[in-house]
C-alpha positions as CSV (number, residue, x, y, z in Angstrom):
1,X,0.0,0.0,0.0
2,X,3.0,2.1,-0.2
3,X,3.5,4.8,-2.9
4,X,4.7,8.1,-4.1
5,X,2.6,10.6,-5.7
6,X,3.5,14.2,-6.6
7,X,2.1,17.2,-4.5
8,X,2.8,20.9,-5.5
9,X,2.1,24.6,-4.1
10,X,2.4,27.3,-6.6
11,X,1.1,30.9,-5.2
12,X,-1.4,29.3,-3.3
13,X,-2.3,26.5,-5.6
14,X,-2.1,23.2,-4.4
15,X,-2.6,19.8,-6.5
16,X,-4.4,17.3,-4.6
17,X,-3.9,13.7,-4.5
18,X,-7.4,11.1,-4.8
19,X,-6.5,7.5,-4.5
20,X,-9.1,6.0,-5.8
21,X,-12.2,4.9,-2.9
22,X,-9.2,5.3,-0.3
23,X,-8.3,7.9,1.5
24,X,-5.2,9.3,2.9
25,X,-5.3,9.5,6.5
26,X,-1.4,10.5,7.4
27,X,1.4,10.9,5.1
28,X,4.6,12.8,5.1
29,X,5.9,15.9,2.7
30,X,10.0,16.0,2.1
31,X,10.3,19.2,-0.3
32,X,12.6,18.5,-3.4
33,X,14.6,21.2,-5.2
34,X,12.0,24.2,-7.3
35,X,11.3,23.6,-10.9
36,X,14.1,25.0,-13.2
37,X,11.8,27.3,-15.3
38,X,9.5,28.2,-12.3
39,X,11.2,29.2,-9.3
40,X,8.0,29.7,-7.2
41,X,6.7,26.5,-7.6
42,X,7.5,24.6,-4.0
43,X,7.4,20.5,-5.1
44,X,6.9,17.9,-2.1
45,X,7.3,14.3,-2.8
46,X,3.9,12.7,-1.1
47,X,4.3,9.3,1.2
48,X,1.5,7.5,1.9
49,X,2.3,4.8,4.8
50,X,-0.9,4.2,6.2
51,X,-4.1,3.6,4.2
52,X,-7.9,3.7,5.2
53,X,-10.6,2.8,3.5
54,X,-14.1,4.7,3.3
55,X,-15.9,1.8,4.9
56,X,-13.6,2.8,8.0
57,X,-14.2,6.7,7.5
58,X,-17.4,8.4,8.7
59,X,-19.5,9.5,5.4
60,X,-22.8,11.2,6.3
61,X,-25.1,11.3,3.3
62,X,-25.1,15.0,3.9
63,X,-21.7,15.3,4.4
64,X,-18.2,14.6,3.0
65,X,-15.2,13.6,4.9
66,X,-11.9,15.4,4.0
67,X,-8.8,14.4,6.2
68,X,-5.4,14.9,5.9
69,X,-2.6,17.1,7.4
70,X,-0.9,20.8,7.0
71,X,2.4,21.3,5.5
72,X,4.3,23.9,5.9
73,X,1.3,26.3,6.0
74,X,-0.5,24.2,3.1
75,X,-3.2,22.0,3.5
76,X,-2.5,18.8,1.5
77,X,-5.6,16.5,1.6
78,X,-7.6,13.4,-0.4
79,X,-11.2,14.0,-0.8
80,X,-14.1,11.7,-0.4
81,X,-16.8,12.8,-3.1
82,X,-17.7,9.6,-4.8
83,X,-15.4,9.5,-7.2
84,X,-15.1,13.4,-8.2
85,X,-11.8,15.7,-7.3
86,X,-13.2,18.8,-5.4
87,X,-12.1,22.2,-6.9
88,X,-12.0,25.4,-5.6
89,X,-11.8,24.6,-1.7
90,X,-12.7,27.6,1.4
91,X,-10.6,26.6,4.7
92,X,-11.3,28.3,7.2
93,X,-11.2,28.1,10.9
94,X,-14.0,26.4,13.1
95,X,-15.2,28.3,16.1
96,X,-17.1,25.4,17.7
97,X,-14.4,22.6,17.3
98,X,-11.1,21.8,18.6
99,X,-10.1,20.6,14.7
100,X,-9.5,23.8,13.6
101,X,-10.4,23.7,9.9
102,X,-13.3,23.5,7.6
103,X,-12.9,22.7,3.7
104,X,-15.9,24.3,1.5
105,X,-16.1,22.1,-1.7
106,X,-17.6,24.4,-4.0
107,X,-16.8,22.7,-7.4
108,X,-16.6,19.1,-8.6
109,X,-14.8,17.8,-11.9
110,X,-13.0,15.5,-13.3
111,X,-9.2,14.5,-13.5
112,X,-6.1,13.2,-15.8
113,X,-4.4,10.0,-15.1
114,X,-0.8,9.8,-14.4
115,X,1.1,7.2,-14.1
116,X,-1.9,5.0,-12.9
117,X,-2.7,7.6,-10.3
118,X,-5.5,10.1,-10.5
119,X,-4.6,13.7,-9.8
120,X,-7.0,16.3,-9.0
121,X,-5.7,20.4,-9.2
122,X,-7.6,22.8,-7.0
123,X,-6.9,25.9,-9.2
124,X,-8.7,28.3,-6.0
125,X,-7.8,27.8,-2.8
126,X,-8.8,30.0,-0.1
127,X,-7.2,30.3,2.8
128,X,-8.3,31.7,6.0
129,X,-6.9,31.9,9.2
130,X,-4.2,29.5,8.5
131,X,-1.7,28.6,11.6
132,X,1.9,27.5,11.1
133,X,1.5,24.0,12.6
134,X,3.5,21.6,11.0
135,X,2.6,18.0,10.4
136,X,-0.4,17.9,12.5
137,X,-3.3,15.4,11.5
138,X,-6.8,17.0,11.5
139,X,-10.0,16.1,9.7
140,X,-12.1,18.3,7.9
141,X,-15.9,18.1,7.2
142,X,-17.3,19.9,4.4
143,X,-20.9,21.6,6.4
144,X,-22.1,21.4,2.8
145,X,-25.3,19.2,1.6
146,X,-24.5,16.4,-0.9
147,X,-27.7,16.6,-2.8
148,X,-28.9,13.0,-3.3
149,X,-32.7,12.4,-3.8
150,X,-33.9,10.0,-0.8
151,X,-34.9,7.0,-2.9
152,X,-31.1,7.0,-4.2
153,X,-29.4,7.4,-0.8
154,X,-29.2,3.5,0.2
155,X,-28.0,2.4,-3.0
156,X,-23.7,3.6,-2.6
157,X,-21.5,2.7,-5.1
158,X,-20.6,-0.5,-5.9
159,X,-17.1,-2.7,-6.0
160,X,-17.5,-2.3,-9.8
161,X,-16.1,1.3,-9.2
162,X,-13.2,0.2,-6.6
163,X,-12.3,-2.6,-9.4
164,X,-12.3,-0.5,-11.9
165,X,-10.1,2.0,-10.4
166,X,-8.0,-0.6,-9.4
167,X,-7.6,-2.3,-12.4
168,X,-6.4,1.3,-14.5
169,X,-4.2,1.7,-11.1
170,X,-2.4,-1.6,-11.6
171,X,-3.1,-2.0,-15.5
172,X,-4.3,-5.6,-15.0
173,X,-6.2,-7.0,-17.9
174,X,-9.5,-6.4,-17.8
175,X,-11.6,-9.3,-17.5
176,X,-14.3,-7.5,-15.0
177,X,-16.3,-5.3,-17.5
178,X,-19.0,-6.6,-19.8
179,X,-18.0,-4.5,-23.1
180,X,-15.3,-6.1,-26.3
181,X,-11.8,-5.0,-26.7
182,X,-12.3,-4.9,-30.3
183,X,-14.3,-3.5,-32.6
184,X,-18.3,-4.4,-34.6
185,X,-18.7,-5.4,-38.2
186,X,-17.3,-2.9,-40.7
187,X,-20.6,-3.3,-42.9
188,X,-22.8,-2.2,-39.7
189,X,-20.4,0.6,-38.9
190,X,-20.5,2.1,-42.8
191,X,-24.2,1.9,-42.9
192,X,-23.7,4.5,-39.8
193,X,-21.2,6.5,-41.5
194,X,-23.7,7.0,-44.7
195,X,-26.6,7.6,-42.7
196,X,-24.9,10.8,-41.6
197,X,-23.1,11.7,-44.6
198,X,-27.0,11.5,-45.6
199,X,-27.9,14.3,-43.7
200,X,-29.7,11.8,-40.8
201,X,-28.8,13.9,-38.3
202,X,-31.8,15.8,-36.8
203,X,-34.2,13.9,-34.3
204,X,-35.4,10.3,-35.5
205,X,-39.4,9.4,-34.8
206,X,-40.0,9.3,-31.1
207,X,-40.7,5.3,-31.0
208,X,-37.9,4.6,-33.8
209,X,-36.3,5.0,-37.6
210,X,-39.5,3.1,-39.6
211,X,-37.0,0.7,-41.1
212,X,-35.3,-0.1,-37.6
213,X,-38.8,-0.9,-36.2
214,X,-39.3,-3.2,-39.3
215,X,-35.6,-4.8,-39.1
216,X,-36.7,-5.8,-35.6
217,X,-39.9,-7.3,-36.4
218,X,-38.2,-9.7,-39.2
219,X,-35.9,-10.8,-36.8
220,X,-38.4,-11.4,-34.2
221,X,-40.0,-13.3,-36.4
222,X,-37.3,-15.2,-38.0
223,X,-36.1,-16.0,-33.9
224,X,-39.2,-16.6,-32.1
225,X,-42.0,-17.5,-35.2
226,X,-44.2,-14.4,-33.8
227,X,-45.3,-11.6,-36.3
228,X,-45.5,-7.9,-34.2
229,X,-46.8,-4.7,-35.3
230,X,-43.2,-2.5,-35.9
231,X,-45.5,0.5,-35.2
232,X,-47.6,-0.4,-32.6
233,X,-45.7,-3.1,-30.8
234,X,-42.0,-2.1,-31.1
235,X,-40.0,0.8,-29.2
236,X,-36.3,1.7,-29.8
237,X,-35.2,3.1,-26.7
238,X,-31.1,3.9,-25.9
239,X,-30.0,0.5,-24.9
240,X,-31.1,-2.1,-22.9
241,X,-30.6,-0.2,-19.6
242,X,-33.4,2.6,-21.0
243,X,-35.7,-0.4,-22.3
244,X,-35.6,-1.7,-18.4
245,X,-36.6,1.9,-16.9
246,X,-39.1,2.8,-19.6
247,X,-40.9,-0.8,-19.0
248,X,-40.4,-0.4,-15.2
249,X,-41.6,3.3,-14.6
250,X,-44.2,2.8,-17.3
251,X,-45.6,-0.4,-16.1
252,X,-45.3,-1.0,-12.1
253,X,-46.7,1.0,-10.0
254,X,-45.7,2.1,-6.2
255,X,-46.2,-1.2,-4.2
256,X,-46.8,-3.7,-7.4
257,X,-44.8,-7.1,-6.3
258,X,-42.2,-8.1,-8.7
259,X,-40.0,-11.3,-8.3
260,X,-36.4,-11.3,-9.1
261,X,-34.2,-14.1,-9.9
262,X,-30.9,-13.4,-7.8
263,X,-28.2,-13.1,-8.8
264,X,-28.8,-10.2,-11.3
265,X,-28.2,-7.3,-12.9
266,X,-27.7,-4.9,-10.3
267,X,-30.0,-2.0,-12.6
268,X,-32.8,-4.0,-11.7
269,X,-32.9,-3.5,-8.1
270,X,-32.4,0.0,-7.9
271,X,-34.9,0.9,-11.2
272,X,-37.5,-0.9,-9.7
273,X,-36.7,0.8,-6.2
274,X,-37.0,4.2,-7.4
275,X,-40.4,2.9,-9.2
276,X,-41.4,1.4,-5.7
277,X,-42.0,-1.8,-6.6
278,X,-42.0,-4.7,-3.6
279,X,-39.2,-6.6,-4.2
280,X,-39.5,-10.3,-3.8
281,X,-36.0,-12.2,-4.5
282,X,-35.9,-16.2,-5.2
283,X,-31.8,-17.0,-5.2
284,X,-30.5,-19.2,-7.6
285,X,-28.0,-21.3,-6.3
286,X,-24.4,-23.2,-8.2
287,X,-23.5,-25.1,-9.5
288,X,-26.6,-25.2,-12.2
289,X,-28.4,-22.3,-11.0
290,X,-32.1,-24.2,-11.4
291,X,-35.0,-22.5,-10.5
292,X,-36.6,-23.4,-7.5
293,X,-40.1,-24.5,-8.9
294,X,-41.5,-24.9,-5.2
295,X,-39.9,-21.4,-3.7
296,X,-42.1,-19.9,-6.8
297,X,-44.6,-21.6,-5.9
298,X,-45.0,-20.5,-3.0
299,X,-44.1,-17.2,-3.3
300,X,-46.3,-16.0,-6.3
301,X,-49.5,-14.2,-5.3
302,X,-52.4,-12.1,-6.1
303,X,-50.6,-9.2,-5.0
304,X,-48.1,-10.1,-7.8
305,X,-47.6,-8.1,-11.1
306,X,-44.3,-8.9,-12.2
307,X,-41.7,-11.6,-12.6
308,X,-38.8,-10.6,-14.2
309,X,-36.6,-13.0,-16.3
310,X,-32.4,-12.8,-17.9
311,X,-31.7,-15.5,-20.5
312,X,-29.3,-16.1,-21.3
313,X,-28.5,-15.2,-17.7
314,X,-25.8,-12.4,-16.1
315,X,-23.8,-13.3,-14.2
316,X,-24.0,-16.6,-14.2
317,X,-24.3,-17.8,-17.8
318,X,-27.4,-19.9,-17.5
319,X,-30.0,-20.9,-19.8
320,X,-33.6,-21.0,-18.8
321,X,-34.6,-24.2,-20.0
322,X,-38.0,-25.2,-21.8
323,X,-39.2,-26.8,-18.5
324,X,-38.4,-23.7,-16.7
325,X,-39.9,-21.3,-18.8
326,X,-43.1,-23.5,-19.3
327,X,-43.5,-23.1,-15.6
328,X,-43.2,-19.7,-15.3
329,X,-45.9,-19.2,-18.2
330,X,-48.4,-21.2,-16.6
331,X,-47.8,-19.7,-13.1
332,X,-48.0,-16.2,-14.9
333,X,-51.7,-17.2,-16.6
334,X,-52.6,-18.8,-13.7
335,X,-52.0,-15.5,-11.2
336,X,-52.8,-13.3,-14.1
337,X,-48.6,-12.3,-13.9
338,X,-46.8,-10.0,-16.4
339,X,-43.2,-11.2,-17.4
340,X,-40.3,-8.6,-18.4
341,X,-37.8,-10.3,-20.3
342,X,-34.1,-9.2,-20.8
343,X,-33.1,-11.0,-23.5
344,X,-30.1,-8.9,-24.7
345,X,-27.7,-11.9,-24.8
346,X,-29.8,-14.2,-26.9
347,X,-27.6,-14.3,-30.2
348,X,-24.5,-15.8,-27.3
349,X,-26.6,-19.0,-26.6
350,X,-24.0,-21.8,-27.0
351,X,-25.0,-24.7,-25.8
352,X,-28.5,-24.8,-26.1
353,X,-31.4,-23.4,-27.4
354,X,-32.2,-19.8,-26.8
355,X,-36.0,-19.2,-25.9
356,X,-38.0,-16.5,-26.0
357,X,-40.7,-16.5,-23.4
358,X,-43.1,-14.5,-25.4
359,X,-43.0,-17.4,-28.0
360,X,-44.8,-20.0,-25.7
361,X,-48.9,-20.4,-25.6
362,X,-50.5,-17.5,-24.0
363,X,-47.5,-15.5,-23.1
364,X,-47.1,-12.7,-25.7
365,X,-50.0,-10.9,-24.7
366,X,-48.4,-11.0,-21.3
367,X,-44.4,-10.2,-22.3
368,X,-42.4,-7.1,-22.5
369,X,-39.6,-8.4,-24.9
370,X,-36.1,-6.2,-24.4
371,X,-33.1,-6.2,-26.0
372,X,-30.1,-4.4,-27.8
373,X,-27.5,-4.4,-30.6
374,X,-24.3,-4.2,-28.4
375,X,-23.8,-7.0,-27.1
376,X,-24.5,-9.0,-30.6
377,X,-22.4,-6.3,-32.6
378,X,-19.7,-5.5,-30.1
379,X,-21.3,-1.8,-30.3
380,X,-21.9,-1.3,-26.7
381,X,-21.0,2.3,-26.8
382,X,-23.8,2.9,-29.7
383,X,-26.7,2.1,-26.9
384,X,-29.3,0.9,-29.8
385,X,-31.9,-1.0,-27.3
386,X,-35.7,-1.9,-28.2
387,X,-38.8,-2.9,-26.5
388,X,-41.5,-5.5,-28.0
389,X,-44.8,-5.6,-26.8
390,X,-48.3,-6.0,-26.6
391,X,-50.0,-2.4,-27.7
392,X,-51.6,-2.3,-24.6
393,X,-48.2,-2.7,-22.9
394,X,-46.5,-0.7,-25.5
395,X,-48.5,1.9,-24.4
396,X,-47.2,2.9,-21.3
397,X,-43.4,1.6,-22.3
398,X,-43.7,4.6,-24.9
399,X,-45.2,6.9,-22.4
400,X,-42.1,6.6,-20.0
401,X,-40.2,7.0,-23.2
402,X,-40.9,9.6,-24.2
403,X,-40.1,11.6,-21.2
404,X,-36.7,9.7,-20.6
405,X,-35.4,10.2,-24.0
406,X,-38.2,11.2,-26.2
407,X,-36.0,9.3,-29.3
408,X,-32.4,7.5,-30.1
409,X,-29.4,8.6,-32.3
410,X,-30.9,8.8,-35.7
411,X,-27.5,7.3,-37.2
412,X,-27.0,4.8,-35.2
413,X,-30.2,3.7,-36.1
414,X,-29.6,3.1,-39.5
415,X,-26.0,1.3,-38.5
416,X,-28.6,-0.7,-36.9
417,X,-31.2,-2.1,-39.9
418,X,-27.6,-3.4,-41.3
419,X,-26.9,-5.1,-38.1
420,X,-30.2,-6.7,-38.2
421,X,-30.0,-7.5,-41.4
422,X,-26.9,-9.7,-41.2
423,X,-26.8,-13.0,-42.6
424,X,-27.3,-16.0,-40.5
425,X,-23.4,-16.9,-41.4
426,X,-22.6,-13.9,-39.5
427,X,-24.1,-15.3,-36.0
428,X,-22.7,-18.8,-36.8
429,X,-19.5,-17.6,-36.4
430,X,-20.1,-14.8,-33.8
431,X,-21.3,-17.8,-31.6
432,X,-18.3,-20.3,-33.0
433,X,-15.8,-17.2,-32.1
434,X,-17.5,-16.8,-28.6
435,X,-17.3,-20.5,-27.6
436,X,-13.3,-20.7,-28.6
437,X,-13.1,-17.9,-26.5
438,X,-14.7,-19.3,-24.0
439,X,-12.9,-22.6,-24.0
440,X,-9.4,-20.5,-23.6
441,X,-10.5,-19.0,-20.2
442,X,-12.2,-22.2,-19.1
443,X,-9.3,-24.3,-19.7
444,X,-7.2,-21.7,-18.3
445,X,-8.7,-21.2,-14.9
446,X,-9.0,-24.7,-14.4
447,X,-5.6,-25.0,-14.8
448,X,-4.5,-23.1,-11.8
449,X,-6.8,-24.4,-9.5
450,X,-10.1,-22.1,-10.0
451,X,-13.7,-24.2,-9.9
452,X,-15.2,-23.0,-12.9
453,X,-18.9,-23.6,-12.6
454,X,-21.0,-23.8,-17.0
455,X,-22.1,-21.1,-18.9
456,X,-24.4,-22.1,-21.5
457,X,-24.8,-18.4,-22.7
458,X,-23.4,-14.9,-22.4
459,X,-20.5,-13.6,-22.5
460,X,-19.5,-14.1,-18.8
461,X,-18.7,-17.3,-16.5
462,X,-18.7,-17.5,-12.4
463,X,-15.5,-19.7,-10.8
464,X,-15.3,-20.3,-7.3
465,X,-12.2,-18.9,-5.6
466,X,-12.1,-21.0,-2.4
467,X,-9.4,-23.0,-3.0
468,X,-7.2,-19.8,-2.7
469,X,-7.5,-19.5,0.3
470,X,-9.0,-15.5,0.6
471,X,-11.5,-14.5,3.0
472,X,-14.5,-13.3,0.7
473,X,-14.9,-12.5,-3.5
474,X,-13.9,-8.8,-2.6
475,X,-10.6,-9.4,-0.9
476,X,-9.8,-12.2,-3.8
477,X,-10.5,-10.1,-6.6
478,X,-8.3,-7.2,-4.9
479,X,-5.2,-10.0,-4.5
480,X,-6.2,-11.1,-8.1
481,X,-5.7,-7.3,-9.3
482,X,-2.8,-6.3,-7.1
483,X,-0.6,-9.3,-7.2
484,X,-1.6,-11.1,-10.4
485,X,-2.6,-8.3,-13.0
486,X,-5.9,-9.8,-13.8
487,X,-9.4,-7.6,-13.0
488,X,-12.4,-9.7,-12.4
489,X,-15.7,-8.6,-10.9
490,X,-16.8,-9.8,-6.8
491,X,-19.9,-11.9,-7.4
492,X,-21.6,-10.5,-4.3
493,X,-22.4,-7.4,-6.3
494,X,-25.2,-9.3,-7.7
495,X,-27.0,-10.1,-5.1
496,X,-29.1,-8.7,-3.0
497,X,-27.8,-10.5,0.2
498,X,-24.2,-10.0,-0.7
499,X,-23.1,-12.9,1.5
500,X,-24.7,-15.4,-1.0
501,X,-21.9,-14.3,-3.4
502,X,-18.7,-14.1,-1.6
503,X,-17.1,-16.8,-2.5
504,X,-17.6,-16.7,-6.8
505,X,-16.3,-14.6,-8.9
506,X,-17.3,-13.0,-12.3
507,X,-14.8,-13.3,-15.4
508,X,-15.7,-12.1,-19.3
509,X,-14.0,-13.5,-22.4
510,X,-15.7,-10.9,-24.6
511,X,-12.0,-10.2,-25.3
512,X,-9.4,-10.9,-28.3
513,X,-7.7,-14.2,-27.9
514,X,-4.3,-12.8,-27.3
515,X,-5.8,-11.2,-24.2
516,X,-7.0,-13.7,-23.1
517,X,-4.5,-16.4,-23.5
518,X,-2.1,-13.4,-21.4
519,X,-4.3,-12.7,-18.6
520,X,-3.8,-17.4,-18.4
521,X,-0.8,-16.8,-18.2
522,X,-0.1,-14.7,-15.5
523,X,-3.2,-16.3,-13.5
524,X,-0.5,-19.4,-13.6
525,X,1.2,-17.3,-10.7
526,X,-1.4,-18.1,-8.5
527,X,-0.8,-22.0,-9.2
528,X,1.0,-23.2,-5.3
């Protein structure tokens, strides 16, 4: 935990140092000889002995905890803000404490990377008051109210931020984040280029480009054997994430039950929070991840409007099987149920059949259909997502819609018919690609000792680290980063009892097969 970062004071400037969800409790400042070309600047070489996370540090939702000490007359401190660098900091003394100093935060932006640490320049630093004390610890609290709306305050970030950092930090490979290291198909990406060159630049229809609609509907049909309105039936919304919050916020209403399969998609949770649904979570447990027929049972109700469905599954790569899906249909007729069904990784089905709920006997008047382009086009960063449904579901999808994003990048969209459009050939081998890649990690984490539990589908697969000897999936995942130059993701983060997750971890192989084949390699380090 030891390291040097750079700390300067320039006329009363000072560059602050934010390690990333840590903060700096007590370091020490040696000054080094003035910059040639700038003889005012004072430099001070920054130790950092002694580390504390924010779990350990007092963070008030109204609040934000600054500590660190004064050198030489200069305050040097890290700065708690979720992730921001606070510019343009008041100190000034505190009558009513025996810590003498309060930091105003009255700006928040952004920072560079250096050397795989981020550094934050308060360009106004104000001053009042200031003693001569040397080297003395204090803490600061900024008196100013974070402004978080009250149905957001319970939900902090997540160990998908502390990875992340971690893994630019450390520049492990990335095997933690859900998005291709190389690029879509050129075809899909010039019929984007020519839409704009076209002068498809001005806002598209509120609902969708008329021939994405109809692109979606052919496919739907050629997949599932259903024939949908593109007009009245078919929404393009901005990814998958928006097709979720639209369907949520323009479907459940305060107190509607909804059952969740757990693990899941951590959007779920908190869309359906802020909508405030009644959560109702059925866990699905390794190494097949079946669903408990009899827990359904049992917990379907009259009070329930939802259940909400992922196949092919994230995290854990499953498949919801025939059997399963039949089940849910007739327990959703029976109880008079709507199903929401995230189907965004149905094109990565490997070794089975994908199925489309909405396909079976009395279910499509019943089924909210989402999914996306990304994950099938490695195009995540074009968000190109779509709702299918009912009309008199459709209804109040479009409704939220509209006052979420009212309509979708009008380019894109046409980059998008060609997607849809692709030959089957061009699936064949997405999927044949997908499962070599697959087979590379598998083989590989096997090797050294990892339990590697299937994934019939996605891009993702959970491995049990246990037999490494680590206290929980956080603790491995920072020793995986740290000491081994690999990033994957805690599996507890997908839960909703977090316990339930701690010991699997998530790893992706939506990566090139060079990557992948390296980040083997050094995961042979952690062979005993």
């Amino acid at each position: 935990d030891w390291f040097k970062a750079g700390l300067s004071r320039f006329n009363g400037l000072a560059v602050l140092v934010l390690v990333p969800d840590r903060c700096c409790v007590r370091f020490t400042a040696e000054p080094v000889e003035p910059a040639a070309n700038i003889p005012e600047l004072q430099s001070f070489i920054i130790t950092l002995p002694t580390m504390s996370t924010t779990a350990e540090i007092t963070h008030h939702p109204l609040q934000r905890v600054v500590s660190g000490v004064r050198v030489c007359g200069c305050v040097c401190a890290s700065l708690l803000t979720d992730g921001y660098a606070c510019y343009n900091l008041l100190v000034k003394p505190s009558e009513k404490s025996s810590r003498p100093w309060i930091i105003s935060c009255r700006e928040q932006r952004g920072g560079i990377l250096k050397g795989g640490v981020w550094f934050y320049v308060a360009p106004t630093l104000h001053i009042e008051g200031m003693s001569g004390v040397l080297y003395e610890s204090v803490s600061y609290t900024d008196t100013t109210p974070t402004h978080v709306a009250k149905r957001l305050e319970k939900f902090k970030p997540t160990s998908f931020t502390q990875i992340s950092m971690l893994t630019i930090k450390h520049g492990a490979i990335n095997l933690c984040r859900g998005y291709p290291n190389f690029d879509g198909p050129e075809f899909v990406k010039e019929a984007a280029i020519r839409a704009i060159r076209d002068g498809n630049n001005q806002y598209a229809r509120g609902f969708g480009v008329p021939d994405l609609n109809i692109a979606i509907a052919e496919r739907f049909k050629k997949d599932t054997g259903l024939i949908v309105d593109p007009d009245k039936e078919i929404t393009v919304t901005t990814g998958c994430k928006e097709a979720i919050a639209a369907t949520v916020l323009g479907l459940i209403n305060p107190g509607d039950e909804v059952i969740l399969f757990s693990p899941l998609y951590d959007s779920y949770n908190v869309i359906l929070s802020v909508a405030g649904a009644n959560i109702k979570s059925i866990t699905l447990h390794p190494p097949d991840f079946a669903v408990p027929i009899e827990e359904l049972k049992s917990t379907i109700s009259k009070n329930t409007r939802v259940i909400l469905i992922n196949t092919p599954h994230n995290p854990t790569g499953k498949m919801f099987t025939r059997e399963e899906l039949n089940t849910i249909a007739s327990l959703c007729i029976e109880n008079d149920v709507l199903v929401f069904s995230d189907e965004v990784y149905d094109k990565l089905a490997f070794d089975m059949e994908h199925i489309s709920i909405a396909s079976l006997p009395g279910m499509f008047e019943r089924t909210v259909t989402m999914n996306s382009l990304g994950k099938s086009f490695s195009l995540t960063g074009w968000k190109i997502g779509w709702v299918i449904a009912p009309a008199h579901l459709t209804w109040g999808v479009r409704q939220a819609h509209t006052f979420i994003t009212f309509s979708v990048s009008n380019p894109l969209q046409c980059g998008a018919v060609a997607a849809l459009r692709a030959p089957d050939s061009y699936f064949v081998e997405l999927k044949r690609d997908y499962i070599t890649k697959r087979a590379i990690l598998v083989e590989g984490l096997k090797s050294v000792g990892f339990k590697v539990l299937p994934s019939n589908g996605t891009f993702f697969l959970l491995a049990d680290h246990t037999p490494f000897g680590l206290e929980n999936d956080v603790a491995f995942c920072e020793y995986l980063i740290k000491e081994i130059g690999v990033a994957a993701i805690p599996s507890s983060v997908f839960y909703l009892n977090p316990e339930e997750g701690k010991n699997l971890v998530r790893f992706t192989f939506c990566k090139d097969e060079k990557t992948l084949k390296e980040a083997v390699e050094r995961m042979k380090k952690l062979k005993k």
